[in-house]
C-alpha positions in Angstrom: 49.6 16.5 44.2 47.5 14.5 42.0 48.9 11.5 39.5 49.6 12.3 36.3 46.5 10.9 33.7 46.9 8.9 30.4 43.7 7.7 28.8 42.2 4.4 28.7 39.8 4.7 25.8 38.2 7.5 25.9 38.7 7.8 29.5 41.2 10.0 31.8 42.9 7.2 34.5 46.0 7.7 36.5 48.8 6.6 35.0 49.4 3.9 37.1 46.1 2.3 36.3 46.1 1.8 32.9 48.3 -1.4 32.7 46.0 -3.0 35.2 43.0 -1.9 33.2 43.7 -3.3 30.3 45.1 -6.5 31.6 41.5 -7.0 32.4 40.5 -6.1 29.1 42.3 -9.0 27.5 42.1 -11.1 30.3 38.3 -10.9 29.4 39.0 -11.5 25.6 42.0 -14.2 25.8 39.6 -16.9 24.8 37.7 -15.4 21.8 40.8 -13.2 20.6 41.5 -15.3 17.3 38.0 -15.9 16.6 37.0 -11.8 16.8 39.5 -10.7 15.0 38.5 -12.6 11.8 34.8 -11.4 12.4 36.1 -7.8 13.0 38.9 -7.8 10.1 36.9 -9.8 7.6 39.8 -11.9 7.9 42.3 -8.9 6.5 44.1 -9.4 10.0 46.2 -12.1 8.6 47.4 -10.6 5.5 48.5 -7.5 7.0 50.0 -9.8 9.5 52.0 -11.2 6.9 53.0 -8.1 5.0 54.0 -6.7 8.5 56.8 -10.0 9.0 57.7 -9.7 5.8 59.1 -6.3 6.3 61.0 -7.1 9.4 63.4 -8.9 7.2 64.0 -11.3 9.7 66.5 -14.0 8.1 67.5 -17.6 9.1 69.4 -17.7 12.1 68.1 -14.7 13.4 66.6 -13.8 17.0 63.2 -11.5 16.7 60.6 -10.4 19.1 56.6 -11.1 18.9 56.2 -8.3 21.0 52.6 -8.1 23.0 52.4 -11.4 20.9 49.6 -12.6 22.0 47.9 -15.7 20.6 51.4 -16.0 18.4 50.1 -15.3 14.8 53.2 -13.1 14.1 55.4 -15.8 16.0 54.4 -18.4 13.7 55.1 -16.5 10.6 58.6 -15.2 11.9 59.8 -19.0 12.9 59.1 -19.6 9.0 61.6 -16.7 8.3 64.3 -17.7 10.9 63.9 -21.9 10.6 65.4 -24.2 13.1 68.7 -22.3 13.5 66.9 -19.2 14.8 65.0 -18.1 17.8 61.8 -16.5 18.7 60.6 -15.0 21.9 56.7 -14.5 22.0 56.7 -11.9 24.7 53.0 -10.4 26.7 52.6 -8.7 29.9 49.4 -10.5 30.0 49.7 -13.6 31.7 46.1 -14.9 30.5 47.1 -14.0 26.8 50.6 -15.6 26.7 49.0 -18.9 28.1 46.7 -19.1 25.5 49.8 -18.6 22.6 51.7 -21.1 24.7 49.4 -23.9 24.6 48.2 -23.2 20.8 51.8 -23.0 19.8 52.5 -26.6 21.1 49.3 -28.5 20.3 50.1 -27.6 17.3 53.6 -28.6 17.1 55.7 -26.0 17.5 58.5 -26.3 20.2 60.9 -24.1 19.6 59.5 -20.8 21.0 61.0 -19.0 24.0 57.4 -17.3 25.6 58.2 -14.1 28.1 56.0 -12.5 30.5 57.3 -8.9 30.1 56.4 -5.0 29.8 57.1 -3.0 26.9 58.5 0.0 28.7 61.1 -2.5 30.4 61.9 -5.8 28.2 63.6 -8.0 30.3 65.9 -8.6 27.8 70.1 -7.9 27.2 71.0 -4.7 25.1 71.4 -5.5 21.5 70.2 -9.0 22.2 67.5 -8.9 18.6 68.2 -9.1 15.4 64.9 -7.9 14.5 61.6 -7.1 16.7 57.7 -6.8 15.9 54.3 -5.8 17.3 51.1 -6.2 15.9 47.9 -4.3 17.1 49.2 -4.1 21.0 51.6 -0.5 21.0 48.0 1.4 21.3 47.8 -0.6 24.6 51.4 0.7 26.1 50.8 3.7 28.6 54.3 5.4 28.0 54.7 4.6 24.1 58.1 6.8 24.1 59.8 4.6 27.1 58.5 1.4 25.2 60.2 2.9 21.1 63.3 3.4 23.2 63.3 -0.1 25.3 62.2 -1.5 21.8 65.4 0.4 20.1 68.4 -0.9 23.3 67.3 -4.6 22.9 67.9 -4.4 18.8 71.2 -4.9 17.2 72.9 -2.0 15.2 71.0 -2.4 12.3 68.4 -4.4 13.5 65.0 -3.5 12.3 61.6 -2.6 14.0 58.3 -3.2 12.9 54.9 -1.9 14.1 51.6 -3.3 12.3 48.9 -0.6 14.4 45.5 0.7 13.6 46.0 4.2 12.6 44.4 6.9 10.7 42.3 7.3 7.2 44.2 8.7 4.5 40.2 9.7 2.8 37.9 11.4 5.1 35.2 10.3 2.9 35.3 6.9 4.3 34.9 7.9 7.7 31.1 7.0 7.9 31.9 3.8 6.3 34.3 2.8 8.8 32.9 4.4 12.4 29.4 2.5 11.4 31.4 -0.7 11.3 33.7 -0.5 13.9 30.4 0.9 15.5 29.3 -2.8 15.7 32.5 -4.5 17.3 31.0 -4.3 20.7 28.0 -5.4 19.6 29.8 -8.4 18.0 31.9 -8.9 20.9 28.7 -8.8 23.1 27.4 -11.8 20.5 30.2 -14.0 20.9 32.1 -13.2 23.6 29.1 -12.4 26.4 30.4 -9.0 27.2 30.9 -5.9 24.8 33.0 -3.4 26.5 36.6 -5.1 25.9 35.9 -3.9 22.1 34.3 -0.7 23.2 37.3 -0.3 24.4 39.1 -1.2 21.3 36.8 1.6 19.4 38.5 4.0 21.1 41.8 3.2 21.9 41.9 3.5 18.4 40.4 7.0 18.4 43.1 7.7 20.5 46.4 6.7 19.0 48.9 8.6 17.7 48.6 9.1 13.4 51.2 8.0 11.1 53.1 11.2 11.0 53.2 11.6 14.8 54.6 7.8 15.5 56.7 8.3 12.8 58.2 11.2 14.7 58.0 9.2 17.9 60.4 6.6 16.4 62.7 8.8 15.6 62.8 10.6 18.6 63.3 6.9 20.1 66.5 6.8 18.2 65.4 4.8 15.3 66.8 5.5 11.9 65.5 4.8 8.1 62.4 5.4 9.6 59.0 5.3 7.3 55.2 3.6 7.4 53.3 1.9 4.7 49.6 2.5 4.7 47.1 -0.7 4.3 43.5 -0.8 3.6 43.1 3.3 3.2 44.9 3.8 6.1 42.7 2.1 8.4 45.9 0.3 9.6 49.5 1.3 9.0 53.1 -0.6 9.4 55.9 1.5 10.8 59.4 0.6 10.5 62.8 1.7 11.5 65.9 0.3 12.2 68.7 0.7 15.8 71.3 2.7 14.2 75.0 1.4 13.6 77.6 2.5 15.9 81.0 4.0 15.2 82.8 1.0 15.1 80.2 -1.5 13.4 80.8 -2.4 9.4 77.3 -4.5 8.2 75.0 -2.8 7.1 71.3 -3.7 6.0 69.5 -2.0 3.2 66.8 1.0 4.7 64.7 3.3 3.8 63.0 6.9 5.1 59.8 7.5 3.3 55.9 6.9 3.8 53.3 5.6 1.7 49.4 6.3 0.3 
């Protein structure tokens, strides 16, 4: 009996391969990472990055997830939100990326971050553990998205809130052209800079080939996630999801939410 296939790009792979396979990808890019996405965003990367923290929430005191965290960009911004008293974990299955977080987190003076080598789809962290959790531009990566929304969902507090800052899918198909000739030159960029094109051939299409707003929204709430909605950025050429761990019988806080989407 053959293994079931997921795709890596635009490419069929056995399940079990994808991980490994994009591993390499950023393995490859871990270096350059900060540098191409300025060229690739124009820059935009940051601001969406901001708007994205911003909705998480995310108050002093509190302990949040950087999820697939990368280079910590997000971690940064969320250590402003929770200060001194607070704690957050900068979490990457990628062993090359979290090394290069690690090290520009502390040459540049921050010491406070807890940095985790960990999957998605099993977060080697306690139930209920997060008072809120991110992840910016890495659930496209995840093989089993639904096993990572709901691993996502345990390790949140009732009421805690989720945020996902993804590429995702134009809200005017007259822009189409635009966009595909741009992101038509990533790999050409990333072949510039970096010496080798096909991580961000890769990137083309795993963002061909992730879900649209309306289908992850559905996916969070089959997760479990309630108050769930998506705010669209830049046309739609990006989107941030959010949703928060529903409150159990017994629990009385409560934090403010929302279930809507918008243009």
């Amino acid at each position: 009996m053959s293994e079931e296939q997921t795709h890596f790009g635009f490419e069929q792979v056995p399940k079990s391969e994808k991980a490994d396979r994009v591993a390499d990808v950023f393995r490859q890019v871990a270096g350059q990472y900060d540098i191409m996405n300025d060229v690739m965003s124009l820059g935009s990367h940051r601001l969406m990055k901001r708007m994205a923290v911003e909705m998480t929430r995310a108050r002093t005191g509190d302990t949040v997830l950087d999820l697939a965290g990368g280079t910590g960009d997000l971690s940064i911004l969320l250590s402003k939100r929770v200060g001194p008293s607070g704690q957050v974990l900068l979490c990457d299955i990628n062993a090359d990326m979290l090394s290069v977080g690690r090290d520009r987190l502390i040459d540049a003076g921050h010491s406070s971050f807890m940095f985790v080598q960990g999957d998605a789809e099993q977060l080697p962290l306690p139930d209920q553990s997060l008072d809120a959790a991110i992840i910016g531009f890495g659930l496209r990566n995840v093989t089993d998205k639904d096993k990572a929304l709901n691993a996502m969902r345990k390790a949140l507090k009732p009421g805690g809130r989720m945020v996902i800052l993804e590429f995702s899918k134009l809200t005017n198909p007259a822009l189409a052209p635009l966009y595909q000739n741009f992101s038509g030159l990533w790999p050409k960029i990333g072949q510039w800079i970096t010496g080798d094109g096909s991580p961000y051939q890769y990137l083309v299409e795993s963002i061909a080939m992730h879900p649209d707003q309306e289908t992850l929204k559905v996916m969070l709430q089959s997760a479990g996630f309630v108050g769930v909605g998506y705010d669209n950025l830049l046309g739609g050429i990006a989107a941030i999801h959010y949703g928060e761990a529903p409150f159990q019988a017994a629990a009385t806080a409560s934090r403010p939410s929302s279930s809507q989407s918008h243009e």
